[in-house]
C-alpha positions as CSV (number, residue, x, y, z in Angstrom):
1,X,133.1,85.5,10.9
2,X,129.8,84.8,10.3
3,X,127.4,82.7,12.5
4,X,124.8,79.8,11.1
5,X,121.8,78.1,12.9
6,X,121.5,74.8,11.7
7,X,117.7,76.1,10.3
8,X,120.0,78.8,8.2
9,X,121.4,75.7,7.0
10,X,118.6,74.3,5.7
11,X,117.4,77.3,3.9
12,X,120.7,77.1,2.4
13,X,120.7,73.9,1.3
14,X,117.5,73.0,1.2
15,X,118.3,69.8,3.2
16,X,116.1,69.3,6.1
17,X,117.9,70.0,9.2
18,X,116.7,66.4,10.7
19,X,119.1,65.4,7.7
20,X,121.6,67.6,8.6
21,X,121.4,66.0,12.4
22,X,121.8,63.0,11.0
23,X,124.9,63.1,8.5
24,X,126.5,65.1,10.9
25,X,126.3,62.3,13.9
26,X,126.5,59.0,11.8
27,X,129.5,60.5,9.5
28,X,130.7,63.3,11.6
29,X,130.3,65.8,8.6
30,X,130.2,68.9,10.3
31,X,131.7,69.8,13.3
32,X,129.5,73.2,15.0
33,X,130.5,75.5,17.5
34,X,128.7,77.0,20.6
35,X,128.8,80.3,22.1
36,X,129.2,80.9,25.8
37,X,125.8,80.4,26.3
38,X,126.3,76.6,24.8
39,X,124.3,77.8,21.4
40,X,125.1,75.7,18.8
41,X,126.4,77.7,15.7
42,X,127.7,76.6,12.2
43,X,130.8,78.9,10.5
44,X,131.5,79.6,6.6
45,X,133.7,77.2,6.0
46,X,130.5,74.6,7.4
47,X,128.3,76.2,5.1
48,X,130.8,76.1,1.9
49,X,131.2,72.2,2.9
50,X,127.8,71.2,3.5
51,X,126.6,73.2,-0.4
52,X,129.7,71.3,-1.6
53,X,128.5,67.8,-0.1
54,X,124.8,68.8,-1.2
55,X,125.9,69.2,-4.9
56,X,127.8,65.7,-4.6
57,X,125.0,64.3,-3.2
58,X,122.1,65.9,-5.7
59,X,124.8,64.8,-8.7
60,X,124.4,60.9,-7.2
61,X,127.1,60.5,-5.1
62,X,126.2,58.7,-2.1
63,X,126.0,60.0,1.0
64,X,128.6,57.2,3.0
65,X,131.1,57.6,-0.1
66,X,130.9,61.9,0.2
67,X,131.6,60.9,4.4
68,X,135.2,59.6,3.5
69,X,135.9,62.2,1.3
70,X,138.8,64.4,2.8
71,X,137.9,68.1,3.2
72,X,140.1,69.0,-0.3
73,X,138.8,66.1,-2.1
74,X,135.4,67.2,-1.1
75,X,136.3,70.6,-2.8
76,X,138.0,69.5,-6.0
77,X,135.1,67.3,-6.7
78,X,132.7,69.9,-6.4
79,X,134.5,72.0,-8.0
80,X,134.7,69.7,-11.1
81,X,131.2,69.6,-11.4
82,X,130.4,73.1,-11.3
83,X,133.5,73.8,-13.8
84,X,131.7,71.2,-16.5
85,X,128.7,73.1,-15.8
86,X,130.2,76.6,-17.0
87,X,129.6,76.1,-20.7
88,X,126.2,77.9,-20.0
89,X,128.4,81.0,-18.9
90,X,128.8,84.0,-21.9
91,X,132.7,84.3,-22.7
92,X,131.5,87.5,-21.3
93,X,130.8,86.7,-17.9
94,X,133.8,84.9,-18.2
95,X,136.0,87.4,-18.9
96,X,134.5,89.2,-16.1
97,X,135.7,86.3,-13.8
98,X,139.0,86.9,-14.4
99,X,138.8,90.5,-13.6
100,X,137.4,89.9,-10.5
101,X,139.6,87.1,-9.4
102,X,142.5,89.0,-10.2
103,X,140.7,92.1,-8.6
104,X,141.4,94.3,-11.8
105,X,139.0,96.9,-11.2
106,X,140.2,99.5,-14.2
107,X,139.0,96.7,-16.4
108,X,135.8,95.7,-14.7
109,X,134.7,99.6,-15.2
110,X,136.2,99.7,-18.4
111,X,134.3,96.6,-19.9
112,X,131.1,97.5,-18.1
113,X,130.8,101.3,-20.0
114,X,131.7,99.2,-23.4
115,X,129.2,96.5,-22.6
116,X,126.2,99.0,-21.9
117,X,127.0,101.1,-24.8
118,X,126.5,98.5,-27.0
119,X,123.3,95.9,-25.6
120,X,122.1,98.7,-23.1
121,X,121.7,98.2,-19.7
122,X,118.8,95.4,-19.4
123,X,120.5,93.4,-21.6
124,X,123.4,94.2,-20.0
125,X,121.7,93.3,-16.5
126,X,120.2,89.9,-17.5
127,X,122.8,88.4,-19.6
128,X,126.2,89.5,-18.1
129,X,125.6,91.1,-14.5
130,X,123.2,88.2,-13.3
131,X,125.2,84.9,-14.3
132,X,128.6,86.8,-13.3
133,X,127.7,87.4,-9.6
134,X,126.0,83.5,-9.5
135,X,129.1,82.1,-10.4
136,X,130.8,84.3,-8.0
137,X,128.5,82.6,-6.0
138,X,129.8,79.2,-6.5
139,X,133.8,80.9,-6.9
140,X,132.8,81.4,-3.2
141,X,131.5,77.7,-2.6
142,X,134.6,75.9,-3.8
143,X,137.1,78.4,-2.1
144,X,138.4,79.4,-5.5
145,X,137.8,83.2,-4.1
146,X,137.3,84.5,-0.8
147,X,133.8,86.7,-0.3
148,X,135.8,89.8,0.0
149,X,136.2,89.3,-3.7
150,X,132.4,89.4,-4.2
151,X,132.4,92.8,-2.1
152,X,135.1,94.1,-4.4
153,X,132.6,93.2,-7.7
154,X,129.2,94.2,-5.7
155,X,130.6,97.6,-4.9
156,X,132.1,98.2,-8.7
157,X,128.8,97.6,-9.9
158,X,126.8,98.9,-7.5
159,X,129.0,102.5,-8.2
160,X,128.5,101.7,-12.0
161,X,124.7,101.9,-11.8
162,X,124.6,105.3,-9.4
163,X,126.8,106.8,-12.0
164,X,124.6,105.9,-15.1
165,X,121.5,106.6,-13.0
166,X,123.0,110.2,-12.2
167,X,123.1,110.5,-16.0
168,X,119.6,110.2,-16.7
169,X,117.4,112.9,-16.9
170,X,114.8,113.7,-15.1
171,X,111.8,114.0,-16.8
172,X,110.0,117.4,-17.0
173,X,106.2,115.1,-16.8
174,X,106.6,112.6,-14.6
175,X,104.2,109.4,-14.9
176,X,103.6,108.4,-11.0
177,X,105.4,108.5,-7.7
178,X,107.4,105.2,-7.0
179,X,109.2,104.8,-3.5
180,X,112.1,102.2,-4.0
181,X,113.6,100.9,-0.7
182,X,115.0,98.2,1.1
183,X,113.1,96.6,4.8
184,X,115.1,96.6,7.5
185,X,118.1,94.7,7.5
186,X,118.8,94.0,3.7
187,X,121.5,95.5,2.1
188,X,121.6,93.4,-1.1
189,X,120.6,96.8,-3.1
190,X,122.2,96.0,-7.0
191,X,118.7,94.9,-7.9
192,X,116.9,97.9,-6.4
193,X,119.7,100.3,-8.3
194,X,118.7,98.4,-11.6
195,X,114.9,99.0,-11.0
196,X,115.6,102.9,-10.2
197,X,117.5,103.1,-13.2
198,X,114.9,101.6,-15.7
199,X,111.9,103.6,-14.0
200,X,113.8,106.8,-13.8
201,X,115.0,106.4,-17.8
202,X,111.0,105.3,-18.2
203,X,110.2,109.2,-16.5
204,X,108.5,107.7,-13.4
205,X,108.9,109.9,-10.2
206,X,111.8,107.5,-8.6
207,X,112.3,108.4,-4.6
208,X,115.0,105.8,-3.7
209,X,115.5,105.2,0.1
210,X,118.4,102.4,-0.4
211,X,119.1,99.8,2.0
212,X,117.7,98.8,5.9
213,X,115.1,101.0,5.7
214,X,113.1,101.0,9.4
215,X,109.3,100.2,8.9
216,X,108.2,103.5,11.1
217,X,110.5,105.3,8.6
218,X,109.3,104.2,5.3
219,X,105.3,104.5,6.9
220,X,106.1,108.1,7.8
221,X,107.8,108.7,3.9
222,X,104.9,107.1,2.7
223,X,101.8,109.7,4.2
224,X,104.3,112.5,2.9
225,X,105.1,111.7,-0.3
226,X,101.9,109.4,-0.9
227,X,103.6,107.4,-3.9
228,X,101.7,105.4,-6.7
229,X,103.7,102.6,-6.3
230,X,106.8,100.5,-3.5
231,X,108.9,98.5,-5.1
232,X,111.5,96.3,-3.3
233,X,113.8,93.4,-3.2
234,X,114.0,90.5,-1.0
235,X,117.8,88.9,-1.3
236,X,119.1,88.1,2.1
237,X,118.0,85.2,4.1
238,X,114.6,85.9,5.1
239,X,112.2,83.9,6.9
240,X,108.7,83.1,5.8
241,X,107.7,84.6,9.2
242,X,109.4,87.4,8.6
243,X,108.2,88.1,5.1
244,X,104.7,87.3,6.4
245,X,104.8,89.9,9.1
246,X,106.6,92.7,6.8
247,X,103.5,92.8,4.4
248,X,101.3,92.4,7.0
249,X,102.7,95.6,8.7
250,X,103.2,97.1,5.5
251,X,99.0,96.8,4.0
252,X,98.0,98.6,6.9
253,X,99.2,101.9,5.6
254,X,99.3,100.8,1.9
255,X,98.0,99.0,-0.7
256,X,99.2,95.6,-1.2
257,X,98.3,95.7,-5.1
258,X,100.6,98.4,-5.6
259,X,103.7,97.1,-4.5
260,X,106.0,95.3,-6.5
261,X,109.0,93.1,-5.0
262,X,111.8,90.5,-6.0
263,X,114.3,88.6,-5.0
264,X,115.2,84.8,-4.5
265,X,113.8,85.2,-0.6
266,X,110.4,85.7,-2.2
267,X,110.3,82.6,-4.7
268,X,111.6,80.7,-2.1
269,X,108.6,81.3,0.7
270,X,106.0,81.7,-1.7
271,X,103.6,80.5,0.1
272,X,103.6,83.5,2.6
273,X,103.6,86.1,-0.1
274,X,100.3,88.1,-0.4
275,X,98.4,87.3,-4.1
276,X,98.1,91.0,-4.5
277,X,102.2,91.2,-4.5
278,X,103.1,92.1,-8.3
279,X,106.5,89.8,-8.1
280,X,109.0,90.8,-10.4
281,X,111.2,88.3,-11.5
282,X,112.1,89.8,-15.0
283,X,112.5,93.3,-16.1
284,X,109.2,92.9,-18.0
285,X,107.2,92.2,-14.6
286,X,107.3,96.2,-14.0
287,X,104.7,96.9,-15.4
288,X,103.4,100.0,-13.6
């Protein structure tokens, strides 16, 4: 089970954790553990409630009226709103949905090689792959399917892009070196794979270290192979100290301008991020 700070929380939700204090105490909406050294800690099913009661609550539902919601009312509700919300979902991505939630795996492979024949893989990517794993996302929120269901999905895609990566060839000129890789500690990598196969079928150079990659590690790959270009993906939650201190280490042994990176960690601390970071937040931002 996994284990929440009440900051994590907040990055979550967005919901300052002095407000999270508060609704906690006055309406006794969450109810955290400690550890044996008295640490308070939040579980998943806190987290699922509290993005449940912060969806009521940005939809206009008070605060005091959410409080004497039972725990299943709390979820059908939410659950209502984000099903009258689905009409921006593909039939597509909705057929998808039902493979998944009835972990049907023959015809998640089947209708990913059809899909990719026909609109190719960026298409593919942006308009099916995308949407399909956000509203696995909020499956996950109103207990409608349990996150092993998202590892069943993750890992069918993530095999489905190695295999049509493998089947690209490589290219006899390359155009540069680009090092594709993962910091230490993220293992979100379906991003990454989709980047390594659009530069490899582009005939760039594509050396692709994967997931958790130490910094030592990737400073040391760097001097040998001397790459063009890093690219990258920030998914998991990161802090803005964290991402501050990873490009910091990172632009003492290359340059800043020629890395490119993604991910929702990155749009969300901003702020932190170096201006010479090319972000990529479409397939049209790599630009090499």
């Amino acid at each position: 089970m996994a284990k929440y700070s009440i900051k994590d929380l907040e990055n979550f939700t967005k919901i300052k954790a002095h407000t999270l204090r508060i609704w906690e105490q006055r309406y006794n909406l969450l109810n955290p553990q400690r550890t044996d050294t008295n640490i308070r800690y939040y579980s998943d099913r806190d987290l699922k409630k509290i993005l449940n009661i912060n969806l009521l609550y940005s939809n206009g539902l008070k605060i005091s009226k959410i409080a004497k919601l039972t725990e299943e009312e709390l979820f059908q509700k939410a659950s209502e709103i984000l099903i009258s919300e689905d009409t921006s979902y593909p039939d597509e991505v909705n057929k998808f949905v039902t493979y998944v939630m009835e972990l049907d795996d023959l015809s998640i492979q089947q209708s990913l090689n059809k899909l990719v024949d026909k609109i190719g893989m960026e298409r593919m990517y942006s308009e099916i792959l995308v949407p399909l794993l956000e509203k696995i996302g909020t499956l996950w929120q109103v207990d409608a399917i349990s996150v092993s269901h998202e590892h069943f999905v993750s890992n069918l895609i993530r095999e489905f892009l190695i295999v049509r990566i493998d089947k690209v060839p490589i290219a006899t000129s390359a155009r540069a070196k680009v090092v594709l890789f993962l910091h230490e500690g993220e293992k979100h990598e379906l991003s990454l794979l989709f980047y390594y196969y659009i530069l490899k079928s582009r005939a760039y150079d594509c050396f692709y270290l994967g997931q958790s990659v130490p910094m030592r590690d990737l400073k040391t790959f760097v001097k040998e192979i001397k790459p063009d270009y890093l690219i990258t993906s920030f998914i998991a939650e990161t802090s803005e100290d964290e991402i501050a201190a990873f490009f910091n280490e990172v632009s003492a042994f290359f340059d800043l301008r020629k890395i490119y990176a993604g991910g929702y960690q990155l749009v969300n601390h901003s702020k932190v991020v170096p201006k010479e970071i090319n972000q990529i937040q479409g397939i049209n931002d790599i630009n090499l």
